[in-house]
N, C-alpha and C positions, 0 to 999 in steps of 0.2 A: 543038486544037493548043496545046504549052505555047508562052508568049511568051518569050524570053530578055530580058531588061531588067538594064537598067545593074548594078542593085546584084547580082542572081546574079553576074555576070559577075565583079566585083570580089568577091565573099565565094570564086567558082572560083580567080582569082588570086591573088589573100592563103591560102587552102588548099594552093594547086600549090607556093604560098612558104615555107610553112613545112615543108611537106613533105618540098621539097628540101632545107631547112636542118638538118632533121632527120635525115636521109640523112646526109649531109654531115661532121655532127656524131657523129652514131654512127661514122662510119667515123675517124675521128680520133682516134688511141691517146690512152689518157687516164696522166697523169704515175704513175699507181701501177703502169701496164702497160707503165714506161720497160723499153727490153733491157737484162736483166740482165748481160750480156756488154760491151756500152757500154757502164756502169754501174760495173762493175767495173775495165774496161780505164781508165776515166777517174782512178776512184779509184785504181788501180795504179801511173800517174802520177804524179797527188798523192804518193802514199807516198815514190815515190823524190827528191822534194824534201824531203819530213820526215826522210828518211833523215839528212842531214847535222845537224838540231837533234837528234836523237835519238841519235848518233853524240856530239855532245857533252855531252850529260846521262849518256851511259851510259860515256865516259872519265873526266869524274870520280867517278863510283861507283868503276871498275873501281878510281883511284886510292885513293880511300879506302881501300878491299877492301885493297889490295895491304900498305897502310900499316898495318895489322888496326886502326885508329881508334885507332891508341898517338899520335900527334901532336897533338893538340888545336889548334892554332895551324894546322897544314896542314891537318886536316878543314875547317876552319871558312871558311879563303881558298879551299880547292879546293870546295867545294861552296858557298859564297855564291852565285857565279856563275848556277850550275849552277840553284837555286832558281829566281829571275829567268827563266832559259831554259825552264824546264819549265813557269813560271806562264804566260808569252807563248805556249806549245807550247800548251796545254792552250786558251787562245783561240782562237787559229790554227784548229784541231781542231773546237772548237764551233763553229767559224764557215763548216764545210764541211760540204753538205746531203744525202748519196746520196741517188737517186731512187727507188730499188726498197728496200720495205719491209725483206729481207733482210740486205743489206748497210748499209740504216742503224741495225739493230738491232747488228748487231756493230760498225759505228763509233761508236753510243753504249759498247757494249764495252768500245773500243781510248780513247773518251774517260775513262772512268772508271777504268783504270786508269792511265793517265798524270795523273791528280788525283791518286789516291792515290798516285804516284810523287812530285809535287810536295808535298804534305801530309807523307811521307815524309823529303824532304826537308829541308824547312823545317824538321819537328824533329831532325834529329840537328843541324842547325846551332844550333837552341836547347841542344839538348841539349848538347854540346863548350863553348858559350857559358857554362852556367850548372855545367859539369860535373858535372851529374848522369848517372851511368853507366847511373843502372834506366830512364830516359827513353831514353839512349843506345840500349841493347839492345833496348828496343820500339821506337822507329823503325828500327832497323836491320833486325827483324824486320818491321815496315810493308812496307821497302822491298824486302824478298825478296817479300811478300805481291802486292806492288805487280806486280814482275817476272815473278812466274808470272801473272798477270791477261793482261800483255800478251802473254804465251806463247800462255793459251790465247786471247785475242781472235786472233791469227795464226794459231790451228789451223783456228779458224771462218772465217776467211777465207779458208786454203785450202780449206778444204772448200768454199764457196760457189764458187770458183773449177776446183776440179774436178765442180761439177754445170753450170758453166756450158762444160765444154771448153776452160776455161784454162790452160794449161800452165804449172806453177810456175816459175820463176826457176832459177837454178843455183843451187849452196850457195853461194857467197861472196857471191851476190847477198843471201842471208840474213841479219835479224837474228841475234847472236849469242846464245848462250842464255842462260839467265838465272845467275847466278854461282851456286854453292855455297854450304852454310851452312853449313863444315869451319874456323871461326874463332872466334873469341871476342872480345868490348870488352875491350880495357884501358884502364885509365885511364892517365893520362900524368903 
């Protein structure tokens, strides 16, 4: 006949315990298997707060645009600002973590082109400062570069959004698109 004694008993116990903890543990969605649906809808969220900094970085463009960069003195006060706003944006931005692999490859995306919106930026204000015009035109040309970036990061995001059954926005809900390059620098 086998004897049961103390120590079987306890190596049965500490076995039955891990075992369930291992159970337990496996059943426990792990952060790379976050819903991508939560995930997204959370982010979705987010967005419509950004919407208003992103609203005002893209009025002063829109302003410069209008002005076709003949002012120097008005580029320079209307997009100072603007600089500042997109450098803060672009923090903001980095400092928001999606959970599902997916979605935070395109929010590195939507970060990398809002950098180079602000890099963008920050040179045509050098540029109009120091009035050099061939600086002027490659930043300006940055900043369409920039534009279409965030274009397309929003197309990968709908697309991730219609794989997960999320229904896009209305149009007005929509960023606007990204402006024309039917202008030319002048100097002032």
């Amino acid at each position: 006949m086998h004897r049961f004694n103390v120590d079987t008993a306890l190596h049965l116990c500490l076995y039955l315990c891990l075992s369930l903890c291992l159970l337990f543990v496996s059943g426990c969605p792990r952060p790379n298997e976050h819903n991508a649906k939560e995930d997204l809808t959370h982010y979705l969220d987010k967005a419509r707060l950004w919407a208003a900094t992103e609203a005002q970085i893209n009025t002063a463009i829109a302003s410069v645009r209008k002005d076709q960069f003949v002012h120097d003195d008005f580029v320079a006060t209307t997009l100072k600002p603007a600089v500042g706003i997109a450098r803060d944006y672009v923090q903001e931005l980095e400092n928001y973590r999606p959970q599902t692999p997916s979605l935070y490859n395109v929010h590195q995306e939507y970060i990398e082109a809002w950098r180079a919106h602000y890099f963008a930026l920050a040179s045509v204000v050098d540029a109009v400062e120091k009035k050099d015009y061939i600086q002027l035109a490659k930043a300006n040309s940055d900043l369409l570069e920039a534009q279409r970036s965030v274009s397309d990061a929003l197309a990968d995001l709908a697309r991730l959004m219609r794989e997960a059954g999320i229904q896009p926005e209305t149009l007005s809900d929509q960023p606007p698109a990204p402006p024309q390059e039917g202008f030319e620098v002048s100097p002032s």
